[in-house]
C-alpha positions, 0 to 999 in steps of 0.5 A: 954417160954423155953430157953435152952442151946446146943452144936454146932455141925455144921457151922452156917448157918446150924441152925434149927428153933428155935437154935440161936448161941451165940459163937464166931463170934456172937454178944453175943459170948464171947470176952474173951480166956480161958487161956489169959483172966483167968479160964473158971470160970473167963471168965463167970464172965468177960462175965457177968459183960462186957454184963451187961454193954453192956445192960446199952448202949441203943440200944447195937448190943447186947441188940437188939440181946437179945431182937430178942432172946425173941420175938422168945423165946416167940413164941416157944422153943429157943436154944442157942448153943456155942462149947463149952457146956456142960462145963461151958459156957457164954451160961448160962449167955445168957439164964439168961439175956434172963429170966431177959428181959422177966421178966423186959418186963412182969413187964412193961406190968403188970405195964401198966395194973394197970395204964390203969384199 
C-alpha cells in the first residue's frame, strides 16, 4: 500500500484517479487557522489530537471517510493532497491515521485466522 502526500494545484473536482483532497472544506480538512489557532506546528498537533478523537466516536463523518481512503489505498497508489504541502500539513497526520487503520485492520484479520484454524 502507498499513501502519499501532494499538493493541490486544481479545484476539487478536478481530481485524477487515485488523489483524494484532505483540505478545507473536506471532512478530514483541518479546522484549526494558522495564526488564530497558534504555529503551523501547533495546528498539526491540534489536528491530531481533535482526529484521534473523532476516531473514538463510531461511525464519525471522519472514521467512514479514512476508512473509504483505505479500501482505496489497498486497491492501488493513493494520494492525499492539501494547499498547503510541502509545508508541514495535517496531510501527514492523515496518511499516519490511514497506516494505523490498516495496521489495526491487518491485526484483526490476522486475529481471526489463528481463532478460525
Amino acid at each position: 500500500m502507498q499513501i502519499t502526500i501532494g499538493r493541490a494545484k486544481r479545484g476539487i473536482g478536478s481530481l485524477l484517479p487515485g488523489q483524494a483532497y484532505v483540505g478545507r472544506p473536506s471532512v478530514l480538512g483541518n479546522p484549526f487557522v494558522v495564526g488564530r489557532d497558534g504555529s503551523r506546528n501547533e495546528l498539526i498537533a491540534q489536528y491530531r489530537r481533535w482526529l484521534w478523537a473523532r476516531l473514538q466516536e463510531p461511525n464519525s463523518p471522519q472514521e467512514h471517510e479514512l476508512r473509504r481512503l483505505l479500501a482505496r489505498a489497498a486497491a492501488g497508489k493513493q494520494e492525499l493532497l492539501c494547499w498547503c504541502h510541502p509545508l508541514p500539513c495535517h496531510a501527514e497526520v492523515v496518511r499516519w491515521a490511514l497506516l494505523w487503520l490498516a495496521g489495526e485492520e491487518g491485526a484483526a484479520e490476522e486475529a481471526g485466522s489463528v481463532e478460525g484454524a
